[in-house]
C-alpha positions as CSV (number, residue, x, y, z in Angstrom):
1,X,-6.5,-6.6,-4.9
2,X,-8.4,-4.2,-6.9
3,X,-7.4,-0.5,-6.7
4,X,-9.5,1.8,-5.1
5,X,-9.7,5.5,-6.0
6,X,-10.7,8.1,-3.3
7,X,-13.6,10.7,-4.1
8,X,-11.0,13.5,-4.9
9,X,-8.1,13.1,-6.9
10,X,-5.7,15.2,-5.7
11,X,-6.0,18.6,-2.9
12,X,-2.5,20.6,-4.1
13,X,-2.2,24.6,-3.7
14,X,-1.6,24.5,-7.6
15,X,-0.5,22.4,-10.3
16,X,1.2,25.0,-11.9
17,X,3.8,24.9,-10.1
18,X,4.7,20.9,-11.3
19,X,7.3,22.1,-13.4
20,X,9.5,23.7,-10.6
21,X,8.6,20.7,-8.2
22,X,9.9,18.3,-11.4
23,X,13.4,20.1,-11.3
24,X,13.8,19.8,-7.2
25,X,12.9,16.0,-7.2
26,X,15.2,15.4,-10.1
27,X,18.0,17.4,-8.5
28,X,16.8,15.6,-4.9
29,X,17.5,12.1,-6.8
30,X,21.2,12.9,-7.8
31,X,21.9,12.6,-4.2
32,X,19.8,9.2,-3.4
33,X,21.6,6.3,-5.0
34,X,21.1,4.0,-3.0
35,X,17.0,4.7,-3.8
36,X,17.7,4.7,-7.3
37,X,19.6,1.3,-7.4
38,X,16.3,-0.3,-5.4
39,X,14.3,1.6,-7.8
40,X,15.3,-0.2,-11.0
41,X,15.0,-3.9,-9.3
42,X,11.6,-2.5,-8.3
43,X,10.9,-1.8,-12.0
44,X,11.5,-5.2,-12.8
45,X,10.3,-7.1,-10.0
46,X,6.9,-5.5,-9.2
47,X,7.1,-6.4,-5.7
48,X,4.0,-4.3,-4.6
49,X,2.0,-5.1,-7.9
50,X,-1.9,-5.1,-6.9
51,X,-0.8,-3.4,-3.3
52,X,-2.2,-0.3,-1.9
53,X,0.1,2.1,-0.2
54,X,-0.7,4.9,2.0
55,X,1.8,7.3,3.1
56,X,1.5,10.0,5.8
57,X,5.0,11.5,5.2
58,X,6.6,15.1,4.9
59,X,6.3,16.4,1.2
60,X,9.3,16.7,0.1
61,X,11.2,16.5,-2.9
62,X,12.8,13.4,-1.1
63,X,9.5,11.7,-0.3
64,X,8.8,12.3,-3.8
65,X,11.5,9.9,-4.9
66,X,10.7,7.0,-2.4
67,X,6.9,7.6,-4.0
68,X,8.1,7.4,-7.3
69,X,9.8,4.5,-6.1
70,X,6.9,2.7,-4.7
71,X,5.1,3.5,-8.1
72,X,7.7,1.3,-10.2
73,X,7.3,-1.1,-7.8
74,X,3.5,-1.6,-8.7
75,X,1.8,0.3,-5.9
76,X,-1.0,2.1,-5.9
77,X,0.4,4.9,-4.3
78,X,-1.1,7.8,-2.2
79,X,0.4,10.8,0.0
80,X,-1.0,13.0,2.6
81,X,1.0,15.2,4.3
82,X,2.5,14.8,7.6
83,X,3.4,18.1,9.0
84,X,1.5,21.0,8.1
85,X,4.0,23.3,7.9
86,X,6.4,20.7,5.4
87,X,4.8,20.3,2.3
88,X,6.9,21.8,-0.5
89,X,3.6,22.4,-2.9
90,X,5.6,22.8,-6.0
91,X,6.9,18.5,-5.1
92,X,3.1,17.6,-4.5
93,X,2.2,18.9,-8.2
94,X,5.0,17.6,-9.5
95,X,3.3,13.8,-7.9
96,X,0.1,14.7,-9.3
97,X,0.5,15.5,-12.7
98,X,3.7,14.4,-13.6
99,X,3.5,11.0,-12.0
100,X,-0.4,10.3,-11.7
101,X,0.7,9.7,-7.5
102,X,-2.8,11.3,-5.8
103,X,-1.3,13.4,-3.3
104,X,-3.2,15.3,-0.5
105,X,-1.1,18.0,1.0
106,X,-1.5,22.2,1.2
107,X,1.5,23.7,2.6
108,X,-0.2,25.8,5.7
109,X,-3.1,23.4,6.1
110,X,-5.2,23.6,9.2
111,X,-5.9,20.7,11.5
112,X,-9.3,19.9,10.3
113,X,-7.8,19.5,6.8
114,X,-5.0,17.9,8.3
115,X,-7.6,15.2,9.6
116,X,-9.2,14.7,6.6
117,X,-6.6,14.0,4.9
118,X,-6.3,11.1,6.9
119,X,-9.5,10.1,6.3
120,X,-8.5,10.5,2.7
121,X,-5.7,8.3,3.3
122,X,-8.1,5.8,5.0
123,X,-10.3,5.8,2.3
124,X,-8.1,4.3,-0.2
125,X,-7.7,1.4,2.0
126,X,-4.4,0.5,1.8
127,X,-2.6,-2.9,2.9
128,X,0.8,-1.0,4.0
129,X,0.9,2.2,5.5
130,X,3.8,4.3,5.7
131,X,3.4,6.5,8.8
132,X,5.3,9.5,10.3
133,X,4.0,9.9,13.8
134,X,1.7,7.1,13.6
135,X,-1.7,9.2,13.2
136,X,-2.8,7.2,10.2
137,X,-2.6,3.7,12.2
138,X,-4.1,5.5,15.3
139,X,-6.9,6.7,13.3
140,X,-7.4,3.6,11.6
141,X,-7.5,1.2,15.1
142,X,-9.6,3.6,17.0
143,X,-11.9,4.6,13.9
144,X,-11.5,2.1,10.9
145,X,-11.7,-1.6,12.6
146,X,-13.7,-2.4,9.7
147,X,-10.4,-2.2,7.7
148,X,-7.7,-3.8,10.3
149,X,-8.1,-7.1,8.1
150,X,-6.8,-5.6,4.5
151,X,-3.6,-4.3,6.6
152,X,-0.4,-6.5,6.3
153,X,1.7,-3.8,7.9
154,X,3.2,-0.4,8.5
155,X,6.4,1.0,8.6
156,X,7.7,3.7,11.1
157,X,10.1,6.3,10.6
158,X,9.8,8.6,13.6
159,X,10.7,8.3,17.6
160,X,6.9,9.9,17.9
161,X,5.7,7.1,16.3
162,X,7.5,4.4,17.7
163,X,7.1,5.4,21.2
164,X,3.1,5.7,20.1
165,X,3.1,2.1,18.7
166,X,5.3,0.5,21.5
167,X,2.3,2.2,23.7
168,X,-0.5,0.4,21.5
169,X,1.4,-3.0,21.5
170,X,1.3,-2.4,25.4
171,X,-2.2,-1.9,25.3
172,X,-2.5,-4.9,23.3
173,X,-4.2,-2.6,20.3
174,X,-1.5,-3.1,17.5
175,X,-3.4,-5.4,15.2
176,X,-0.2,-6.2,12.8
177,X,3.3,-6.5,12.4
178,X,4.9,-2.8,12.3
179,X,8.3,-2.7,11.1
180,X,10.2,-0.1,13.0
181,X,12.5,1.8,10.9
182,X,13.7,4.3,12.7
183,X,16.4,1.9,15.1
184,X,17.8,0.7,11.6
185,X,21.5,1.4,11.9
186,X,21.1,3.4,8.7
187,X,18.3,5.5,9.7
188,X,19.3,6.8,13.3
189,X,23.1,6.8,12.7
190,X,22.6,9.3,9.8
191,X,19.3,10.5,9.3
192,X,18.5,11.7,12.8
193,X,22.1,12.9,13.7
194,X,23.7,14.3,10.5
195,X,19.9,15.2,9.0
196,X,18.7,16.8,11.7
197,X,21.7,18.2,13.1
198,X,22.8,20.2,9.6
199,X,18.8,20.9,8.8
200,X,17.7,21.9,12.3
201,X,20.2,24.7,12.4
202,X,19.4,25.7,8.5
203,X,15.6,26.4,9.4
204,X,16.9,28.5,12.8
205,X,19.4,30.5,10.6
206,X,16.6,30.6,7.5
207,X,14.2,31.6,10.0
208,X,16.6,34.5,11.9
209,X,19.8,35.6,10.2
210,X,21.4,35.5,13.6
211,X,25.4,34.0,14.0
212,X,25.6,31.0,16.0
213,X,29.2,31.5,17.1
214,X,29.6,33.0,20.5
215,X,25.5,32.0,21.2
216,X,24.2,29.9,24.2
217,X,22.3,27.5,23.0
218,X,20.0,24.7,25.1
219,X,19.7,21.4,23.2
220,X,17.1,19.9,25.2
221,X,17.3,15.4,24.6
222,X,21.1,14.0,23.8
223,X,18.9,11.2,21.4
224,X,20.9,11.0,18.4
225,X,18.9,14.3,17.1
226,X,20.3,16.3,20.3
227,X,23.4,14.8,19.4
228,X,24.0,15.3,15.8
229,X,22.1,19.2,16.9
230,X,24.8,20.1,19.7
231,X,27.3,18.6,17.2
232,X,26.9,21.1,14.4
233,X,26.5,24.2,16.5
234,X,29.2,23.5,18.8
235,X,31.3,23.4,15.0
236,X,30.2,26.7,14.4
237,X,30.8,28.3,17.8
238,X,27.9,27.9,19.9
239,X,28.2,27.3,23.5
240,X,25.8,24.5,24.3
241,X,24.2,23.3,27.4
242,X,22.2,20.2,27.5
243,X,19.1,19.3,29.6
244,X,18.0,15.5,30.3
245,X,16.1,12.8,32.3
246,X,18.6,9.7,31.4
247,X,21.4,9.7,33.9
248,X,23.6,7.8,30.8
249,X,22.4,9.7,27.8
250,X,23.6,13.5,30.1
251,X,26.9,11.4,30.9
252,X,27.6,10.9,27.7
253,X,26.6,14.8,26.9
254,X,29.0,15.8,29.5
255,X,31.9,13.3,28.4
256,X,31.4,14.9,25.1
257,X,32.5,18.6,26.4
258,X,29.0,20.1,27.0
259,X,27.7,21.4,30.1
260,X,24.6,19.8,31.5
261,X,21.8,20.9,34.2
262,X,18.3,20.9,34.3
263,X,16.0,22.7,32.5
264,X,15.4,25.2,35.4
265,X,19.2,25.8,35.9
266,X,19.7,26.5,31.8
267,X,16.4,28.8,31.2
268,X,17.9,31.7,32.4
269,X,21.4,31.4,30.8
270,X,20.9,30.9,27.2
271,X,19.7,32.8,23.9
272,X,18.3,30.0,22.1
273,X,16.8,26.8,22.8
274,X,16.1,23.8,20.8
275,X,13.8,20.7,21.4
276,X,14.5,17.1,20.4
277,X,12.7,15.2,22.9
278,X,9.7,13.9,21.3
279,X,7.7,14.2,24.9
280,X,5.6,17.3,25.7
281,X,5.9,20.3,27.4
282,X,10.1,20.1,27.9
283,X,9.9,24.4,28.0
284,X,6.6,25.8,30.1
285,X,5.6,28.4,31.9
286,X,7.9,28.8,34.5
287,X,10.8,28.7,32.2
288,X,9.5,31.3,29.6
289,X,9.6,33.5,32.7
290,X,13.4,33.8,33.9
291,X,14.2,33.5,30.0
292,X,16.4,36.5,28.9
293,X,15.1,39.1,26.8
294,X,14.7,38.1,23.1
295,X,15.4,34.3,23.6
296,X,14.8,31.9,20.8
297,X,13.0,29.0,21.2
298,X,12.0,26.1,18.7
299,X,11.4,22.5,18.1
300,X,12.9,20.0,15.6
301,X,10.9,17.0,17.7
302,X,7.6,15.5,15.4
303,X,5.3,17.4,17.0
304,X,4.2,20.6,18.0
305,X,3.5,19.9,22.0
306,X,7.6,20.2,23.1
307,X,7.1,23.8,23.7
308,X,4.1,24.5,25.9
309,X,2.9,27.7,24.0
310,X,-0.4,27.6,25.2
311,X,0.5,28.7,28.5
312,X,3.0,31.1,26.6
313,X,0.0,33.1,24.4
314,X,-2.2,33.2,28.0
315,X,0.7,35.3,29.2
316,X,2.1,37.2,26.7
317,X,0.7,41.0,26.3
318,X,1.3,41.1,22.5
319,X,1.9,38.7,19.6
320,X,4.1,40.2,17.0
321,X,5.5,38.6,13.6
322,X,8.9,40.1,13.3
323,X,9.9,37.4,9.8
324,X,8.7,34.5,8.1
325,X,8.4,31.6,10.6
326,X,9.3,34.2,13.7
327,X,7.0,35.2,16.0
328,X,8.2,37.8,19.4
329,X,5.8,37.2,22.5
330,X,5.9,40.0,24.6
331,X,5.5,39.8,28.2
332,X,4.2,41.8,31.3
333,X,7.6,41.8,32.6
334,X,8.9,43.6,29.5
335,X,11.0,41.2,28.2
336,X,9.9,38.9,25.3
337,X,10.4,35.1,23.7
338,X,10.9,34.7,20.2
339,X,9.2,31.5,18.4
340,X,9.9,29.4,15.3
341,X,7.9,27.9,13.2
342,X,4.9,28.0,15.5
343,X,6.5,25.1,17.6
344,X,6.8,23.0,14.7
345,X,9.9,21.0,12.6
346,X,12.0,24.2,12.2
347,X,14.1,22.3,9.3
348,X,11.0,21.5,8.0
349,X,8.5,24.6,8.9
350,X,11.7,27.4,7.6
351,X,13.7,25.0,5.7
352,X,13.6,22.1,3.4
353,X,14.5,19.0,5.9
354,X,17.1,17.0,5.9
355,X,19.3,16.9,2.9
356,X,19.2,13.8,0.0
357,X,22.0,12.1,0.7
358,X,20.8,11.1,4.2
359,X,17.0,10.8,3.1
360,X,18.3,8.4,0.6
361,X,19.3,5.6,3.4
362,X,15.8,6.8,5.3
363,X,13.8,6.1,2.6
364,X,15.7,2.8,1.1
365,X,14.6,1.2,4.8
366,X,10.9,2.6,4.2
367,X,10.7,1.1,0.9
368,X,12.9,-2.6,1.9
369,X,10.9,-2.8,4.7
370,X,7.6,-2.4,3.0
371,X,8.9,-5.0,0.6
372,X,9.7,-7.5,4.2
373,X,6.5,-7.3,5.2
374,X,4.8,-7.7,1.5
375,X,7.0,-11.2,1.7
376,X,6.4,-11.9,4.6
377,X,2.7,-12.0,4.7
378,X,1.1,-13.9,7.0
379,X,4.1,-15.0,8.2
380,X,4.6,-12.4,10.9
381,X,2.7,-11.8,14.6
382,X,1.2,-8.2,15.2
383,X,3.6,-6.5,17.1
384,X,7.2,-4.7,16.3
385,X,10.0,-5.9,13.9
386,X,13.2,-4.5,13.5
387,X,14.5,-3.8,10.0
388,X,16.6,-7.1,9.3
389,X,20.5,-6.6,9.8
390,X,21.0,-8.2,5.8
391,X,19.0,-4.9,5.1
392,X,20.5,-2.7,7.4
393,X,23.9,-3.9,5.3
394,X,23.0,-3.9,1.9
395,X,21.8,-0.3,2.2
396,X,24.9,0.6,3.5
397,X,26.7,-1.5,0.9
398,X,24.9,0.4,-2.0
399,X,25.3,3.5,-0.3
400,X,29.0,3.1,-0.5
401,X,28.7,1.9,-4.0
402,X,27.3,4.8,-5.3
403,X,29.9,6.9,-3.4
404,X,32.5,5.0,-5.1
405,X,34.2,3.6,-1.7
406,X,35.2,0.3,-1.1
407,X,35.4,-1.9,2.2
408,X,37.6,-5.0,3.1
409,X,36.1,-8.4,3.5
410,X,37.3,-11.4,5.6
411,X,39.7,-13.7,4.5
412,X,39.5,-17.0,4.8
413,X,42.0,-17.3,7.8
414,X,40.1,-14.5,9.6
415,X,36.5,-16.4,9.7
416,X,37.9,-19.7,10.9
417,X,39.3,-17.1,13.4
418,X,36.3,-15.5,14.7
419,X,34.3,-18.6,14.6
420,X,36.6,-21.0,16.6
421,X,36.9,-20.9,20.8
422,X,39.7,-23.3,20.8
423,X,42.4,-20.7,19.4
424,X,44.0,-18.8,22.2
425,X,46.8,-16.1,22.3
């Protein structure tokens, strides 16, 4: 397949700033073995030679690596920018100049640049895309139809997105086979409970200064982010309460020590409040207005419609920005709520997401699975795949390996064992 080049080359802040982004992604990489060991077979297999890859991920100096990745695979490679609020723009001139990766990303942008930067995307017509949120395949099935036949897949990382393209298979929309990362074992275990729960609480302390320990704090969703969220601030003192809709996932919460109630019940008792739900409007109207005085409330969900702040700015007298990333909405009643991160990824908006070492299982399913579905082309129905358990294994095999632990294995005895009905007690 010949390569195809978009109009523009590149839309960074400034390629100045490479040589800074060059240290971070090299530092980034010390932490992502696992990436690195798929990495070199990549370099001498070429699985993706003549393939075009379009990824609509978080800019990061992890995302960096799994692009770099793609590259010595023999892609032709581009990034936009999932979030506008994540892009670290010294890592996308780093891509650009360093690596010749075209990469279309502004830390700040607005959503009409947002947008056409998916267009961009779009343009380069690619045969995989790797999507956060799913925007890029939306787009390209309501949009691009034109292009649904030079598509052999995408790969999904985010609950967004996989709730969006199990509501598109529904719909009988989903044109191919979409391989659905974020279930893998090695993804969900780690990324979204250990990532998100150390990160989350980085970009609320980055944001605010303020001590956890002795704090109220609302995790709203026990997913494995809520989880791996009321986890880490339960370590460092916080009282947590936990709001839900699934009778079993606020059973477990409960069995777990926390306190749960609905969302009405907790508004008035807590001083912060943190959404992981991935559905919209969790926190409205009526529960900004029995919050207590100074409340913080942000997101660490995909996308900016957890909190309803529409209805918030409608109401709120004054609009003040008190720190980077922290905005005070006062009230008629006197009292006000304090936002991060305008709604958006807190540990992405104030901080720098989820740290390498769990990024480095993350992205090892993004780039395996984008290898499945090059194999498998043709092979495969549109619709949803899970990431194959063999993969699921090996990257936790080679992430093992490259933290120097080993594992048993079976013996002999032991299989005959497990595979045999007629051996009793």
């Amino acid at each position: 397949m010949a390569a195809i080049t978009p109009k523009l080359k590149h839309e960074v802040k400034d390629l100045a700033l490479a040589p800074l982004g060059m240290q971070r992604i090299e530092w980034a990489a010390r932490e992502m073995p696992v990436l690195k060991q798929i990495r070199d077979r990549f370099e001498q297999e070429k699985p993706f030679a003549g393939i075009r890859i379009a990824a609509c991920s978080h800019v990061t100096t992890e995302t960096a690596n799994l692009a770099i990745t793609l590259k010595a695979g023999g892609a032709d490679a581009l990034l936009i920018a999932s979030n506008p609020l994540s892009t670290q723009d010294d890592v996308a001139a780093c891509l650009v100049k360093d690596h010749n990766i075209p990469v279309f990303a502004i830390k700040g942008e607005d959503n009409e640049t947002y947008n056409r930067h998916v267009q961009i995307a779009l343009d380069h017509h690619p045969n995989i895309i790797i999507d956060d949120g799913s925007d890029v395949v939306a787009t390209l099935v309501q949009e691009r139809k034109k292009q649904l036949f030079e598509i052999i897949g995408t790969t999904e990382e985010t609950t967004t997105g996989i709730v969006r393209l199990r509501a598109m298979l529904s719909d009988g929309v989903l044109p191919f086979p979409a391989m659905n990362v974020n279930d893998a074992d090695t993804k969900h275990f780690f990324d979204n409970r250990y990532g998100t729960g150390q990160s989350t609480l980085d970009g609320i302390i980055r944001a605010t200064n303020v001590l956890l320990a002795g704090k109220t704090i609302v995790i709203v969703g026990y997913g494995w982010c809520g989880r791996g969220i009321a986890m880490r601030a339960q370590g460092l003192g916080a009282n947590i309460i936990v709001t839900e809709i699934d009778p079993i996932k606020a059973i477990e919460a409960v069995m777990d020590s926390f306190r749960v109630m609905t969302m009405a019940e907790a508004a008035p008792l807590a001083d912060m409040f943190i959404t992981v739900t991935g559905n919209k409007h969790v926190i409205r109207s009526e529960h900004f207005d029995v919050m207590k005085d100074g409340a913080i409330v942000c997101n660490s969900g995909h996308f900016d419609i957890e909190i309803d702040l529409r209805s918030l700015k409608e109401k709120a007298t004054k609009v003040k920005n008190v720190r980077p990333f922290t905005e005070e909405y006062h009230l008629p009643s006197g009292k006000s709520v304090v936002v991060l991160g305008e709604g958006r990824l807190i540990n992405l908006a104030a901080a720098e997401g989820h740290p390498s070492a769990v990024m480095d299982m993350s992205f090892a399913n993004q780039a395996l699975g984008c290898e499945y579905l090059v194999k498998n082309k043709g092979k495969l129905e549109p619709g949803m795949y899970s990431i194959p358990r063999e993969i699921d294994e090996e990257i936790a095999r080679l992430k093992l390996q490259g933290m120097g632990i080993n594992i048993d294995s079976l013996t002999e005895e032991q299989i005959e064992y497990i595979n045999s009905w007629n051996v009793g007690t």
